[in-house]
gemmi code that builds the backbone of each chain (N, CA, C; Angstrom):
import gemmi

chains = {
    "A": [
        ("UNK", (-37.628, 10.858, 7.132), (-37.207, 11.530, 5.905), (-37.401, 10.597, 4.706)),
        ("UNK", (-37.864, 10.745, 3.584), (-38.088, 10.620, 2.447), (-36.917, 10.125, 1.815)),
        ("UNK", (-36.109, 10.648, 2.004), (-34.471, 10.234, 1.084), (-33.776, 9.119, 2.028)),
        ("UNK", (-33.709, 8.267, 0.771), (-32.120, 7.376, 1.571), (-31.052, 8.141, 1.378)),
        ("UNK", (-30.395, 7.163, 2.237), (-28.414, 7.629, 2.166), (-28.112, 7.184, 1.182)),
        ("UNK", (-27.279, 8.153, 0.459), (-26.558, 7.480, -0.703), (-25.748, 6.419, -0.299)),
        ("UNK", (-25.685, 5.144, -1.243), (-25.015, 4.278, -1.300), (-24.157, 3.629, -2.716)),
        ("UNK", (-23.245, 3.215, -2.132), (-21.973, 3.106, -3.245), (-21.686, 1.817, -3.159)),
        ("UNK", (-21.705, 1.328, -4.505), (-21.513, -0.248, -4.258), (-19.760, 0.005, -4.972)),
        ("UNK", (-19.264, -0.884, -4.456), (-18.174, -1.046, -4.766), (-17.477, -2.575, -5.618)),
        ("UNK", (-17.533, -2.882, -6.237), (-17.361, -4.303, -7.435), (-15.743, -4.564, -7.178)),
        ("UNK", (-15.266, -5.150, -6.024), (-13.758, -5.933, -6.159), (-13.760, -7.249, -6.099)),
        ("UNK", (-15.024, -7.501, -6.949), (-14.908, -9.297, -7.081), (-13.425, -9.800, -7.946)),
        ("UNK", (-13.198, -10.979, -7.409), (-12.330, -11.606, -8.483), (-10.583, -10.897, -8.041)),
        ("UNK", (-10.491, -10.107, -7.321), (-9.710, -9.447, -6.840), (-8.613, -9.376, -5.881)),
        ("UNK", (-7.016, -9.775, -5.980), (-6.679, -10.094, -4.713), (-6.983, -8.998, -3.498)),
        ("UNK", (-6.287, -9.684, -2.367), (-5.290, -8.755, -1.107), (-4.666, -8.263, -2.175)),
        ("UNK", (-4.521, -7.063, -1.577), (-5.176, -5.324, -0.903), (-6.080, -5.104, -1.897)),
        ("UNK", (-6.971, -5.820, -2.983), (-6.963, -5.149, -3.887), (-8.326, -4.304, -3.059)),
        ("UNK", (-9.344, -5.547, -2.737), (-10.437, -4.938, -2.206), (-10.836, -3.605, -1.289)),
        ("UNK", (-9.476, -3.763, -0.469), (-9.802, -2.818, 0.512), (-8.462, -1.130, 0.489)),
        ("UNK", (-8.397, -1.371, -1.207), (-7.813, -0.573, -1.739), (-8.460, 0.469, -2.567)),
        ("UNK", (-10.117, -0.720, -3.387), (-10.881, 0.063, -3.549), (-11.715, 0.463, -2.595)),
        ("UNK", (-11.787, -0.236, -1.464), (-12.476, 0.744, -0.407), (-12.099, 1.888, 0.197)),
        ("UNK", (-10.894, 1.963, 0.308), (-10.608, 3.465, 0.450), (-10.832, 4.284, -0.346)),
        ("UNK", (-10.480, 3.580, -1.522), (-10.911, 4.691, -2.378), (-12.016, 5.380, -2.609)),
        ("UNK", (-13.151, 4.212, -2.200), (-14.727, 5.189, -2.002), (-15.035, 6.207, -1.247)),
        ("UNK", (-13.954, 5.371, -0.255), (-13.970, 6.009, 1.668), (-13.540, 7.523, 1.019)),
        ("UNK", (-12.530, 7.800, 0.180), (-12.081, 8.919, 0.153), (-12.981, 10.182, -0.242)),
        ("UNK", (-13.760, 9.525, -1.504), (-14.732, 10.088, -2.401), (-15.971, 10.853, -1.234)),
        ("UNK", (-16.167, 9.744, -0.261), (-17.290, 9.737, 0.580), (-17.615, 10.816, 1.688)),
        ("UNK", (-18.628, 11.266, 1.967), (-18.784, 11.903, 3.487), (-19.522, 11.579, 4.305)),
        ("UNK", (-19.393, 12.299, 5.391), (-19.982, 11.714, 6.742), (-21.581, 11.245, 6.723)),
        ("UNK", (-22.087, 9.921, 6.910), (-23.363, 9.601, 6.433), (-23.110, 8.643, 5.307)),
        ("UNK", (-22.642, 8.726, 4.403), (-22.620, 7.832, 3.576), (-22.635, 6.372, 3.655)),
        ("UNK", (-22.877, 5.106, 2.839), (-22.558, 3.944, 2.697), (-22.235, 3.304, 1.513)),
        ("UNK", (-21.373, 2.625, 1.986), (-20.387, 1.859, 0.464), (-21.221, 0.286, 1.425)),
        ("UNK", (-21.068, -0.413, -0.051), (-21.046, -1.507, -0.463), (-20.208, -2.228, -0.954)),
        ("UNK", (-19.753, -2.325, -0.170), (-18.404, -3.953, -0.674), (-18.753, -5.460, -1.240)),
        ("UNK", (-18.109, -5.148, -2.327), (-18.335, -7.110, -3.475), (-16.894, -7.363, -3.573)),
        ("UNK", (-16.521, -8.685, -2.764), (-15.827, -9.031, -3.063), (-15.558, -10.610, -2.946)),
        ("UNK", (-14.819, -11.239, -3.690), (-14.010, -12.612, -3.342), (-13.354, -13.003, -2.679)),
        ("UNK", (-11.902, -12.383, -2.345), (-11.184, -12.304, -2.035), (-10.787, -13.184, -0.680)),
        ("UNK", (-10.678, -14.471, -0.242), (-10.984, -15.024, 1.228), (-10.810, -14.231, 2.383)),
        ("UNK", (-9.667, -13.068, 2.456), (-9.337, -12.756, 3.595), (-10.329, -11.002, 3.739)),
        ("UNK", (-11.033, -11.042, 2.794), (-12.029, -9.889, 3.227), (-12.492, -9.677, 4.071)),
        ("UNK", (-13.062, -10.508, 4.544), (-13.808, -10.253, 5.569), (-13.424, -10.018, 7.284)),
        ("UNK", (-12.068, -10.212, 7.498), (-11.051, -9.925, 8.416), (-10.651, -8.454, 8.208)),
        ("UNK", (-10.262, -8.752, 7.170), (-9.252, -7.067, 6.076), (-10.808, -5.466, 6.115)),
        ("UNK", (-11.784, -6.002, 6.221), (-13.037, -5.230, 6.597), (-13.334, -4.971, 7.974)),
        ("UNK", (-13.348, -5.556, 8.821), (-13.269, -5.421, 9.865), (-12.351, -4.457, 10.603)),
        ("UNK", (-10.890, -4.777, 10.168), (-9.821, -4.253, 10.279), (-9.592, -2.808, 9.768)),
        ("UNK", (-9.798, -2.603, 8.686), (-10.122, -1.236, 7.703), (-10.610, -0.312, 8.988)),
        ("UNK", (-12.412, -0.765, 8.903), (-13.347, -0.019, 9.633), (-12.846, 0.269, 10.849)),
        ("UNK", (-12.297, -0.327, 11.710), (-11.509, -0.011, 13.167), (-10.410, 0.759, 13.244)),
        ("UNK", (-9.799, 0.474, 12.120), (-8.350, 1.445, 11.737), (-8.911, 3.005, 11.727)),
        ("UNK", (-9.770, 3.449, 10.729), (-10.170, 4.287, 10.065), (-11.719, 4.543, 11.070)),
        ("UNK", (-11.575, 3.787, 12.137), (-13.253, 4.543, 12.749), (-14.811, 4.688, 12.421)),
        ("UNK", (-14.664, 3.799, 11.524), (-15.883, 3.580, 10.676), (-16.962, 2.053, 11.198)),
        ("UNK", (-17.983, 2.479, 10.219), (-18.754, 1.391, 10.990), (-18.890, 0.083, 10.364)),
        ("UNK", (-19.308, -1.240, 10.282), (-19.379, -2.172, 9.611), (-20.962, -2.626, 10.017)),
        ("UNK", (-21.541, -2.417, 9.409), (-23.238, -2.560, 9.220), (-23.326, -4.144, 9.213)),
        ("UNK", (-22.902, -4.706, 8.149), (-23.008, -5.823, 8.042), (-22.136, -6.620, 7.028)),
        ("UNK", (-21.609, -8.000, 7.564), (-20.772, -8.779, 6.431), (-21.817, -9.977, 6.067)),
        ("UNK", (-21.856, -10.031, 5.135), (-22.873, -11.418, 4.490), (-21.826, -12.321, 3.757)),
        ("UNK", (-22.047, -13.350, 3.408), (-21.806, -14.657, 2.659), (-22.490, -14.590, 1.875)),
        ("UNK", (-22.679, -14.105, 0.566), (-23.167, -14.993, -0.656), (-23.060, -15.887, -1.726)),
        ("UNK", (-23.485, -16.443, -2.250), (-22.703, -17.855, -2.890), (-21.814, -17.435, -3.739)),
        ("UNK", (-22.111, -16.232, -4.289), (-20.609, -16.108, -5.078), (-19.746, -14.943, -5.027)),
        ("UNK", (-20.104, -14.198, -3.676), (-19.625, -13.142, -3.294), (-19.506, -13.280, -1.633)),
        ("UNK", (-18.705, -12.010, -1.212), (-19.275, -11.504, 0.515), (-20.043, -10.112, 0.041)),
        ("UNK", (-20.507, -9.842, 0.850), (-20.830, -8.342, 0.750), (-21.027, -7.918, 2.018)),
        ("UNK", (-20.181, -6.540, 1.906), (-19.771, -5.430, 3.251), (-20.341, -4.443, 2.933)),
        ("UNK", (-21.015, -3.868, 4.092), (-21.970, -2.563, 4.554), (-21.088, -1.622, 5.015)),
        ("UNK", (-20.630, -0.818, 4.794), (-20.383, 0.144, 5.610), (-20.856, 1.177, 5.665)),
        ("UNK", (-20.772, 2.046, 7.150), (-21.542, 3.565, 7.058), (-20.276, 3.903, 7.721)),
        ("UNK", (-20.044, 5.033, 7.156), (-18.801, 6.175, 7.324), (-19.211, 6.970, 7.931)),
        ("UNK", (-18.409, 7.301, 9.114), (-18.703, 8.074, 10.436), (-17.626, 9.336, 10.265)),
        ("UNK", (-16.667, 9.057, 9.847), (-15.508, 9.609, 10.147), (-14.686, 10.018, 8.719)),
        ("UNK", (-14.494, 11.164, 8.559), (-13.724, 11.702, 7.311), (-12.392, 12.634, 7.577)),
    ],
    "B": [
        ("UNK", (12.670, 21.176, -1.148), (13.075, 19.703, -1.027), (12.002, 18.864, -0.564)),
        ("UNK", (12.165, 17.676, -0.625), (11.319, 16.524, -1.080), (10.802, 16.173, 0.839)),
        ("UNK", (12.172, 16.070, 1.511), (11.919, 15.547, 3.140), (11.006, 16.378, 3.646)),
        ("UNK", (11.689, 17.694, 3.632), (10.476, 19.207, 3.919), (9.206, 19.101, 3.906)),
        ("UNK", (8.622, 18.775, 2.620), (7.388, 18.843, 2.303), (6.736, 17.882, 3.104)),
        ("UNK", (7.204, 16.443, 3.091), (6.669, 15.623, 3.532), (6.462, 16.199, 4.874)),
        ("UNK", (7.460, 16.692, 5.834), (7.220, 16.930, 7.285), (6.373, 17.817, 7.719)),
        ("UNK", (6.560, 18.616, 6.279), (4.999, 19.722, 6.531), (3.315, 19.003, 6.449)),
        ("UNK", (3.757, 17.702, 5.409), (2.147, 17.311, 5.089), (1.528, 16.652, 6.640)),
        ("UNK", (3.294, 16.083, 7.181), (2.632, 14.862, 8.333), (2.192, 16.018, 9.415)),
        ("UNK", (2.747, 17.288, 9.008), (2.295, 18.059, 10.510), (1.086, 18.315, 10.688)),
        ("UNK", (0.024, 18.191, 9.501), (-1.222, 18.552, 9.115), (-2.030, 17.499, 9.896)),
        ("UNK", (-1.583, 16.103, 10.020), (-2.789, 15.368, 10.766), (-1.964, 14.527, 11.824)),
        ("UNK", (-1.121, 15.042, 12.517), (-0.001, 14.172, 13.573), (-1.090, 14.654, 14.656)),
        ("UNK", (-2.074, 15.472, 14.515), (-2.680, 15.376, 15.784), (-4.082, 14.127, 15.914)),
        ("UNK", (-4.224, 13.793, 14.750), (-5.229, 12.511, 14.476), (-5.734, 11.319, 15.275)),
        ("UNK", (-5.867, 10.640, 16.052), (-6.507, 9.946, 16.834), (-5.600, 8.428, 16.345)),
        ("UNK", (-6.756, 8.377, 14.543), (-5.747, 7.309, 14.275), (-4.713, 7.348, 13.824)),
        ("UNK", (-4.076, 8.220, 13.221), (-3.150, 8.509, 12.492), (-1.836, 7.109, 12.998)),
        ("UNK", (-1.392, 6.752, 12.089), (-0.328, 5.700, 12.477), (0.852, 5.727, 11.216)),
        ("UNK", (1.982, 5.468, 11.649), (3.314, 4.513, 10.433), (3.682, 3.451, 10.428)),
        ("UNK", (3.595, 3.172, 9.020), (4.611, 2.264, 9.032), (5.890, 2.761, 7.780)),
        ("UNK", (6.910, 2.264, 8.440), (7.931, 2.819, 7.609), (8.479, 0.847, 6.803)),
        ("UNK", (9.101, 0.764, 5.977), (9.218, -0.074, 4.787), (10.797, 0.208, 4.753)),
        ("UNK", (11.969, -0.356, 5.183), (13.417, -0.654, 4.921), (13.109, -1.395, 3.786)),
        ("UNK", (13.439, -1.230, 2.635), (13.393, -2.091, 1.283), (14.900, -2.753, 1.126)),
        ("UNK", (15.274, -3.672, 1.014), (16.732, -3.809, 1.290), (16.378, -4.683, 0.054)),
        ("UNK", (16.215, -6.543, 0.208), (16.738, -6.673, -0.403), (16.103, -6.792, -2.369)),
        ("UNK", (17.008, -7.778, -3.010), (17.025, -7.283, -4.330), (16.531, -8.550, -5.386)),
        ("UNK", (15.799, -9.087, -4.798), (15.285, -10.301, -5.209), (13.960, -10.482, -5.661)),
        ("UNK", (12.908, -11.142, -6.794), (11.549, -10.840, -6.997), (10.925, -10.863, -5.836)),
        ("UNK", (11.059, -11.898, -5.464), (10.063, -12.975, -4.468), (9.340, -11.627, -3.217)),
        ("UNK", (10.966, -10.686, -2.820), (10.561, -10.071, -1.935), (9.831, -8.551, -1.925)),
        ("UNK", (9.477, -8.309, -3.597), (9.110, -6.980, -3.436), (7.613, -6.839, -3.418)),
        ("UNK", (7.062, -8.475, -3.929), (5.678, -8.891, -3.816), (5.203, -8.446, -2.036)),
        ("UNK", (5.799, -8.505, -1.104), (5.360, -8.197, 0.428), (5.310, -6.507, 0.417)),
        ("UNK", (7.198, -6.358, -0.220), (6.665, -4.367, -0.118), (5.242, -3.841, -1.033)),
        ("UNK", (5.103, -5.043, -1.969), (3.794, -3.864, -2.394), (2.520, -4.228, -1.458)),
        ("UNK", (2.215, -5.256, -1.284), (1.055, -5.221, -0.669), (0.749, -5.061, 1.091)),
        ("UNK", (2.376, -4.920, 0.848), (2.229, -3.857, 2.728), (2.337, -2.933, 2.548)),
        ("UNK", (2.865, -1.795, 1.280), (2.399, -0.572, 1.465), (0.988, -0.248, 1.060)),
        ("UNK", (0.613, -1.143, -0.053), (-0.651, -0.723, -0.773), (-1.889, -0.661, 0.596)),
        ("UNK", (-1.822, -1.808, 1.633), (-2.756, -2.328, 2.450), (-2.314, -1.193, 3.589)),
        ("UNK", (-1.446, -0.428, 4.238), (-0.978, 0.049, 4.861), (-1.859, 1.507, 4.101)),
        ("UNK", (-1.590, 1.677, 3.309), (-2.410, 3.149, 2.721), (-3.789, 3.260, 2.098)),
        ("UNK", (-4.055, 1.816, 2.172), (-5.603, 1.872, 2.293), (-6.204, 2.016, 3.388)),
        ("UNK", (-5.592, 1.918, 4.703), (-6.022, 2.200, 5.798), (-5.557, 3.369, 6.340)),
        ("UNK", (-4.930, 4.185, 5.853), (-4.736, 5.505, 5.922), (-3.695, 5.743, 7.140)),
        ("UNK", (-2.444, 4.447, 6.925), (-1.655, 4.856, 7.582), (-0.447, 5.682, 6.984)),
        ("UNK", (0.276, 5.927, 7.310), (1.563, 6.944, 6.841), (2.716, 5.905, 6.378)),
        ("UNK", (2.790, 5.942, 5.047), (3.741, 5.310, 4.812), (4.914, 5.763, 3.871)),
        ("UNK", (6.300, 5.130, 4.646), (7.703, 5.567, 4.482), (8.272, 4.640, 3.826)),
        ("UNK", (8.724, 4.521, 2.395), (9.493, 3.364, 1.910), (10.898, 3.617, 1.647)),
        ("UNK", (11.810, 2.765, 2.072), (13.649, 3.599, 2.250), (13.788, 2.317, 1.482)),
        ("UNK", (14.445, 2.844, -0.022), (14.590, 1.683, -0.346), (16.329, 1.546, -0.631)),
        ("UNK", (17.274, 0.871, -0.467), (18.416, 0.913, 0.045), (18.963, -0.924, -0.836)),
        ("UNK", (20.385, -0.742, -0.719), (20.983, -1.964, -0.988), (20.660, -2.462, -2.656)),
        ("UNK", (20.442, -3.565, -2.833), (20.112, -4.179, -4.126), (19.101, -4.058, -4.594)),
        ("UNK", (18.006, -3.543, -3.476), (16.534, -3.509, -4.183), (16.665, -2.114, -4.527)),
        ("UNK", (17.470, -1.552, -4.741), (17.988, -0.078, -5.894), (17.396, -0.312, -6.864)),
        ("UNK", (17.993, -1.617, -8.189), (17.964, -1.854, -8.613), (16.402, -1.948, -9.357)),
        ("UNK", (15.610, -2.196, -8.572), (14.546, -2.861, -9.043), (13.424, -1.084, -9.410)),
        ("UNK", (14.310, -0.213, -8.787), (13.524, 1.702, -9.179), (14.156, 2.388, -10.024)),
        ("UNK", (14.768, 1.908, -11.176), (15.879, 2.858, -12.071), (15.180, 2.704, -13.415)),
        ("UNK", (15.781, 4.147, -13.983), (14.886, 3.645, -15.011), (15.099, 2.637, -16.245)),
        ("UNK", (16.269, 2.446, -16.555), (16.896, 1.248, -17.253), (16.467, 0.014, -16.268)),
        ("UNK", (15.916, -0.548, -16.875), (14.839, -1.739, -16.364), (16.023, -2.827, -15.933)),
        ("UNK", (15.592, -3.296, -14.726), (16.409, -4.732, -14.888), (15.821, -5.673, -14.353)),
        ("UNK", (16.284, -6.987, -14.676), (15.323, -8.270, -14.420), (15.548, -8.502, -13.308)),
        ("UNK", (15.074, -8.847, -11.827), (15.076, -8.753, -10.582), (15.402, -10.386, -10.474)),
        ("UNK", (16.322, -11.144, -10.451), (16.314, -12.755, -9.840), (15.517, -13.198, -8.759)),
        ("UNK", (15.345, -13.852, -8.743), (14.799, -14.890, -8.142), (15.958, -15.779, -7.322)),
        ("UNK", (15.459, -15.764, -5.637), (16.485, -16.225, -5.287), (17.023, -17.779, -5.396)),
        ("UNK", (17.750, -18.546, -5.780), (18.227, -19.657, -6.285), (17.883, -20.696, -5.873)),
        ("UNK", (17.397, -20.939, -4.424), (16.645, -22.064, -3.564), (14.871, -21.905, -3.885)),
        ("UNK", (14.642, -21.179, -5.150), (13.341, -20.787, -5.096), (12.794, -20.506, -6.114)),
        ("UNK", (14.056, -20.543, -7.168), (14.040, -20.505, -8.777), (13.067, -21.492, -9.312)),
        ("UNK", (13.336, -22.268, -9.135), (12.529, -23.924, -10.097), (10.670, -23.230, -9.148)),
        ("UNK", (10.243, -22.725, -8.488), (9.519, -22.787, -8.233), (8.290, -21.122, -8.619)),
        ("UNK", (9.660, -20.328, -9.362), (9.311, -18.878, -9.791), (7.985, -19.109, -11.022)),
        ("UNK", (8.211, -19.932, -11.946), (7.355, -19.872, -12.950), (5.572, -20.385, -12.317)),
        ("UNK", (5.553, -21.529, -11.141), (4.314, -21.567, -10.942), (3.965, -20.657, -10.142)),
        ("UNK", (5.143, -19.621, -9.668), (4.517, -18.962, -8.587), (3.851, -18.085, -9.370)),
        ("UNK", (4.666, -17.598, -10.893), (4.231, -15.943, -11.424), (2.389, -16.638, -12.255)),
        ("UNK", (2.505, -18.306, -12.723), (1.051, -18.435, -12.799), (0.192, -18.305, -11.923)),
        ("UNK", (0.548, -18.580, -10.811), (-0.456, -18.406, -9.460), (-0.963, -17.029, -9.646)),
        ("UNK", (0.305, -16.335, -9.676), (-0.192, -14.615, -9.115), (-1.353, -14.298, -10.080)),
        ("UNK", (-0.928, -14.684, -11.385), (-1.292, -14.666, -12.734), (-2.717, -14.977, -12.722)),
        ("UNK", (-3.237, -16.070, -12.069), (-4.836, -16.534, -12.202), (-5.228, -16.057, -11.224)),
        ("UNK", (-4.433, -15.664, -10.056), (-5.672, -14.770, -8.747), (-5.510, -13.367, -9.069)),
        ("UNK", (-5.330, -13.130, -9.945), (-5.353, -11.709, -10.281), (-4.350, -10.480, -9.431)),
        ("UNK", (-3.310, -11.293, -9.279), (-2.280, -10.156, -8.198), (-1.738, -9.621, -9.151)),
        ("UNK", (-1.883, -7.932, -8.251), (-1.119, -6.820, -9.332), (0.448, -7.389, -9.343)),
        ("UNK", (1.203, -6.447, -10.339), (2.484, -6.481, -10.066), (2.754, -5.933, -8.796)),
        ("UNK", (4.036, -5.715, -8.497), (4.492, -5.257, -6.861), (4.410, -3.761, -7.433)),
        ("UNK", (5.051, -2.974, -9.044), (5.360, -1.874, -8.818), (3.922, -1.283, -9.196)),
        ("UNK", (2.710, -1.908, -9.608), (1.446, -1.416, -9.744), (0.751, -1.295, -8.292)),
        ("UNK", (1.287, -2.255, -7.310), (0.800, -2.107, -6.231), (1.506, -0.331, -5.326)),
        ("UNK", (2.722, -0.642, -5.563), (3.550, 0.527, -4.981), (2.886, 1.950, -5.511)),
        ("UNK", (2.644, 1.756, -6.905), (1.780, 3.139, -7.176), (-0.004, 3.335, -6.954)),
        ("UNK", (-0.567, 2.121, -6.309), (-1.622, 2.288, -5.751), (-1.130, 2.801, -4.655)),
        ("UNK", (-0.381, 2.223, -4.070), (0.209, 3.026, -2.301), (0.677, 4.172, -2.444)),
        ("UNK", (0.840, 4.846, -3.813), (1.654, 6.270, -3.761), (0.366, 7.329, -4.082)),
        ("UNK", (-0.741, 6.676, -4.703), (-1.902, 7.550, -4.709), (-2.536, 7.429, -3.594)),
        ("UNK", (-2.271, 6.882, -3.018), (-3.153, 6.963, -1.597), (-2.029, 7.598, -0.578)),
        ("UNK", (-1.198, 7.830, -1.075), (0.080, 8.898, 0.158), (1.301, 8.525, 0.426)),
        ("UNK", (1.253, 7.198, -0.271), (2.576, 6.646, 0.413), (4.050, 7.417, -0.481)),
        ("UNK", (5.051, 7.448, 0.379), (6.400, 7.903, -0.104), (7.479, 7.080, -0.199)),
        ("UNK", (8.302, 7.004, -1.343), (9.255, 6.112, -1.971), (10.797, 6.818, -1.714)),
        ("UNK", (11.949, 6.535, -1.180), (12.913, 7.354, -0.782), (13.959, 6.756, -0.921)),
        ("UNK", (14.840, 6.865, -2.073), (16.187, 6.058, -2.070), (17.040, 6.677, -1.368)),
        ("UNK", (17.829, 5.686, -1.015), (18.807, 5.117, 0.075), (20.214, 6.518, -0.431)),
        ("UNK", (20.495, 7.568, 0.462), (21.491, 8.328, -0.734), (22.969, 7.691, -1.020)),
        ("UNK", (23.621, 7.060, 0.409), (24.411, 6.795, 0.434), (24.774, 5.253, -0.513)),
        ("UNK", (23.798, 4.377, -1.014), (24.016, 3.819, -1.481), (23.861, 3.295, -2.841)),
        ("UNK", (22.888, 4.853, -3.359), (22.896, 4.977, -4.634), (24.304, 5.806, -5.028)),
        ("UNK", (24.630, 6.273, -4.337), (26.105, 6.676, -4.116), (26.770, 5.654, -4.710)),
        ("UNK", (26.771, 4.467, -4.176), (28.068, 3.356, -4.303), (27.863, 3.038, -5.641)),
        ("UNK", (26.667, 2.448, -6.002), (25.826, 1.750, -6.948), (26.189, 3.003, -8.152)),
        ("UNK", (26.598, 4.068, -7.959), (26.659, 5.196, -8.943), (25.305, 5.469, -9.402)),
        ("UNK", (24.410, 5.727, -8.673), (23.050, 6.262, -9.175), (22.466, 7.847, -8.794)),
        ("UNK", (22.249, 8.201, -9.731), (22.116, 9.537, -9.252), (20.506, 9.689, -9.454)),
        ("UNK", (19.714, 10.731, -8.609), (18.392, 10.581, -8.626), (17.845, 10.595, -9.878)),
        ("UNK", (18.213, 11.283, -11.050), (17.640, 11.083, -12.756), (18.129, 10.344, -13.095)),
        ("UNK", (18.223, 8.736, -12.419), (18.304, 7.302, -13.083), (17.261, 6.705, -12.460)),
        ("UNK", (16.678, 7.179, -11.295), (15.419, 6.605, -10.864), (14.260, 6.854, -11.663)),
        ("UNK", (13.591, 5.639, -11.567), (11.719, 5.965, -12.502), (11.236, 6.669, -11.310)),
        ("UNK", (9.803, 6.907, -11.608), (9.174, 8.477, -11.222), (8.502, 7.621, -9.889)),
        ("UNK", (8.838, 6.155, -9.586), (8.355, 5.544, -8.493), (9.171, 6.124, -6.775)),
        ("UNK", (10.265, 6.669, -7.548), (11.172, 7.346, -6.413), (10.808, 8.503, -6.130)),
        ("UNK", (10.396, 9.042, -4.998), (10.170, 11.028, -4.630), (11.385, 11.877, -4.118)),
        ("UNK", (12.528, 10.581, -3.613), (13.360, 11.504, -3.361), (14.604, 10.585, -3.086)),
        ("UNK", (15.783, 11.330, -2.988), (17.304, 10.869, -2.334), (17.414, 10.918, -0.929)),
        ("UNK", (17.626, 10.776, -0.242), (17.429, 10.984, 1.213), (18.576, 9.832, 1.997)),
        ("UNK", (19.183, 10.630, 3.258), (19.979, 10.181, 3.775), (19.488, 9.168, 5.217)),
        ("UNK", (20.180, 8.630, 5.851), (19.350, 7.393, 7.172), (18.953, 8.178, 8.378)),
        ("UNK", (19.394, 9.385, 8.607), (18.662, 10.061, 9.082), (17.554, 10.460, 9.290)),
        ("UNK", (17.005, 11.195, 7.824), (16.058, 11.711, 7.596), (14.794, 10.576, 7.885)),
        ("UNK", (15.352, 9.487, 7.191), (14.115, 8.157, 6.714), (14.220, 7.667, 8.223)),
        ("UNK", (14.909, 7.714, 9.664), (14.538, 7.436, 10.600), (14.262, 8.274, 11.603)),
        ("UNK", (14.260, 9.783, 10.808), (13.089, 10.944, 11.530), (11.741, 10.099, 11.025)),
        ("UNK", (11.371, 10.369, 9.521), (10.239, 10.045, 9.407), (9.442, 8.799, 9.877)),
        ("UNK", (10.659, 7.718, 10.188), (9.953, 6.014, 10.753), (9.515, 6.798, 12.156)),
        ("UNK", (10.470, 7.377, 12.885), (10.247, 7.488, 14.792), (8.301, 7.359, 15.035)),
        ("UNK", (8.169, 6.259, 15.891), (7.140, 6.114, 16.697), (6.162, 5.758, 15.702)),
        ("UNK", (6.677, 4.670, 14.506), (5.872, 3.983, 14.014), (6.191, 2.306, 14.018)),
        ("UNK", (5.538, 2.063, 12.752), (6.320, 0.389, 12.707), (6.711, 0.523, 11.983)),
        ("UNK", (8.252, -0.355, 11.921), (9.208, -0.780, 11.008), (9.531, -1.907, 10.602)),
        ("UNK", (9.545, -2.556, 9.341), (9.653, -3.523, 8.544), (11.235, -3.251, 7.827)),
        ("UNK", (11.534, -4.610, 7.908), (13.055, -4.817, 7.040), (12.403, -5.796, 5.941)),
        ("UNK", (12.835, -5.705, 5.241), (12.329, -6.746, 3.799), (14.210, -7.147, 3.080)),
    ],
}
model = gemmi.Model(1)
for chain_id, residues in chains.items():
    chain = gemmi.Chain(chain_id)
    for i, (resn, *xyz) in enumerate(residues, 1):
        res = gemmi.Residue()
        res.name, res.seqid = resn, gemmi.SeqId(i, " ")
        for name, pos in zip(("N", "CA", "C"), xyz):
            atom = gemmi.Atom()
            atom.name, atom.element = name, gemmi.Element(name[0])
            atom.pos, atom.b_iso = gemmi.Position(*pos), 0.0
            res.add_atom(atom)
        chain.add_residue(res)
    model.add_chain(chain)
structure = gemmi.Structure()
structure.add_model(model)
structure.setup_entities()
């Protein structure tokens, strides 16, 4: 197919606990089945708190990266 | 009434897979401790669990609408001002900005009846952070067969 999946970046740099994965629900909410958000965040304990989210909520975690001045989280949403 | 509704909303997805609670005893009445109720309900309803906040005792105080200054407990005072810069440069919400991120995402706020009773509070002295009066009953229908936190 010709079309990507929509994807949603999500900007919670700079941001404490919960903030990040407060706006991730909030995408999560917006979102439907197929979709992918993009997670930016700072936050040290993200990348645990992502993991955790996605398992809670049944969702998938594509990928967590390290970048020098960010993480960034993949997710594809399975489940609404 | 306020309990009603709620028991009607939880009946809508109690058949859910993940569906989970946590219920929130808010007791006491001190800053230090309402920084945990917000970001365990806020983090609790970003993950789309069910959350119950009974807030009871001195931390009354801290949901009315005549504002009052919440102390700091006294072994912990001299150490309040670097804590509120800390929060201050990592960008932590307040606790009651956090509590109303947790209330748009579902969470419910429920004073204590019997002890807004004592305290002489009647529910139109609470700010709009409160949904209801509710007796220990009710708030430990709604905890049953979740997790429970005392603060």
């Amino acid at each position: 197919m010709a079309e990507t999946e929509p994807r949603t970046v999500v900007d919670a740099r700079e941001e404490s606990c919960p903030g990040p994965i407060t706006d991730l629900a909030k995408a999560y909410r917006r979102s439907k089945v197929g979709d992918v958000i993009e997670l930016w965040a700072t936050d040290p304990g993200v990348k645990a708190d992502v993991r955790a989210w996605a398992a809670k909520t049944q969702n998938e975690v594509v990928s967590i990266e390290d970048q020098a001045d960010k993480v960034v989280a993949v997710l594809k949403i399975h489940r609404r | 009434m306020g309990a009603t509704v709620a028991e009607a909303e939880r009946g809508t997805n109690s058949g859910q897979e993940t569906a989970s609670k946590l219920a929130i005893i808010m007791y006491s009445g001190t800053a230090d401790k309402f920084v945990p109720l917000g970001v365990l309900a806020q983090a609790a309803a970003a993950m789309s669990v069910e959350v119950n906040v009974f807030v009871t005792g001195f931390a009354l105080m801290g949901f009315t609408k005549q504002r009052h200054e919440l102390p700091f407990p006294p072994e912990f005072a001299a150490l309040a001002p670097a804590m509120a810069q800390g929060m201050q440069a990592n960008h932590v919400a307040g606790w009651d900005a956090m509590l109303r991120e947790a209330k748009d995402l579902g969470a419910k706020v429920y004073a204590c009846s019997m002890m807004s009773g004592v305290m002489g509070l009647k529910k139109q002295d609470f700010n709009e952070l409160i949904d209801d009066v509710v007796g220990a009953a009710a708030f430990l229908k709604d905890a049953e067969g979740g997790q429970t936190l005392f603060i």
